[in-house]
N, C-alpha and C positions, 0 to 999 in steps of 0.2 A: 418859308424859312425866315425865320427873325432878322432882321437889317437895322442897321443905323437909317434907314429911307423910314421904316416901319416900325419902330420900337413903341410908337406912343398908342400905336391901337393892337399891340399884340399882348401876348400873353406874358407878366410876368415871371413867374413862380420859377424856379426852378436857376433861376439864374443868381453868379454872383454880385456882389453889391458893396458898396462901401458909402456910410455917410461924410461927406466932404463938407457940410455947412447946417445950420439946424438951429432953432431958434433957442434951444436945450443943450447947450452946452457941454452936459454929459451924454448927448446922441451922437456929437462926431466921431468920427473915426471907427464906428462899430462898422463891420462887416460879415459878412457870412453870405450863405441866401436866402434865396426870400423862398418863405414856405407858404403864405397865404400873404393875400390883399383884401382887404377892403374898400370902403367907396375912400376913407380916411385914413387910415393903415396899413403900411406893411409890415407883415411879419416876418422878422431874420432872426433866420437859427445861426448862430455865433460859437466860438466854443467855450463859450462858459455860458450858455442856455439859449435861450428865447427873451429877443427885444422886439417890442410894438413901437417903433416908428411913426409921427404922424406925419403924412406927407408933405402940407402945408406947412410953411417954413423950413423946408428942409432942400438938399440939394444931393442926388444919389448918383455916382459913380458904378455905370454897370457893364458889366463883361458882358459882351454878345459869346456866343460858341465857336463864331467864328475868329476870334482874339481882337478884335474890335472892343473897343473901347469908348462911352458915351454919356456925357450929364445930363441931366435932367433934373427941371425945379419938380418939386412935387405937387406945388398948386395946379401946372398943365395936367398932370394924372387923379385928381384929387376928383374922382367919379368911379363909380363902382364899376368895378372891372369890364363889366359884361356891356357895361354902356360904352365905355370908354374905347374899346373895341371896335363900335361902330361909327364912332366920331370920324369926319372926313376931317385932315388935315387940307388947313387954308394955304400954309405959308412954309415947308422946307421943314427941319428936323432940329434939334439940339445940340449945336456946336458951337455954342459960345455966341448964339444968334437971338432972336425972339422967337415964339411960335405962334400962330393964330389958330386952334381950335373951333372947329363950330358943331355945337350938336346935331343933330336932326331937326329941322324945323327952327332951327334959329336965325337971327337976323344980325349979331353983333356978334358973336359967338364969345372966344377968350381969350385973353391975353396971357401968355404963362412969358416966363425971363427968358 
């Protein structure tokens, strides 16, 4: 089950979302859900269509199912999903905190806000 402990290696999609920061000035405040991800993208159906978000530079506000509520930079998820997933978190979650990342087989891993 999706958690604020687990959000950085679970599954997107399906969840809702709001941009709260974005280096695109016309990207804040869109929200809707997210219907796909890329290794660079997400995609949010809105009600007036489809925005592609790029994760990097950006800061996403997302409803867990369970009414939890949690930020996240989008440079710490800026890998393709299916990788991202497997990534071990180094350091605690996204609450206003830093996070450390490390891939598989890495040695410094990443630094996301």
């Amino acid at each position: 089950m999706i958690s604020v402990q687990n959000i950085l290696s679970h599954e997107l999609i399906g969840l809702d979302v709001l941009v709260v920061a974005a280096s695109n000035p016309t990207h804040i405040g869109v929200n809707g859900t997210i219907i796909d991800e890329t290794k660079n993208m997400l995609a949010i159906r809105t009600v007036r269509g489809f925005k592609q978000i790029p994760k990097r530079h950006s800061i996403f506000r997302i409803h867990l199912p369970e009414g939890r509520i949690v930020e996240i930079d989008g440079s710490v998820i800026s890998l393709a999903p299916e990788k991202r997933i497997n990534l071990q978190i180094k350091r605690g979650y996204h609450n206003g905190t830093k996070h450390r990342i490390e891939r598989p087989g890495s040695k410094t891993g990443m630094q996301g806000r």
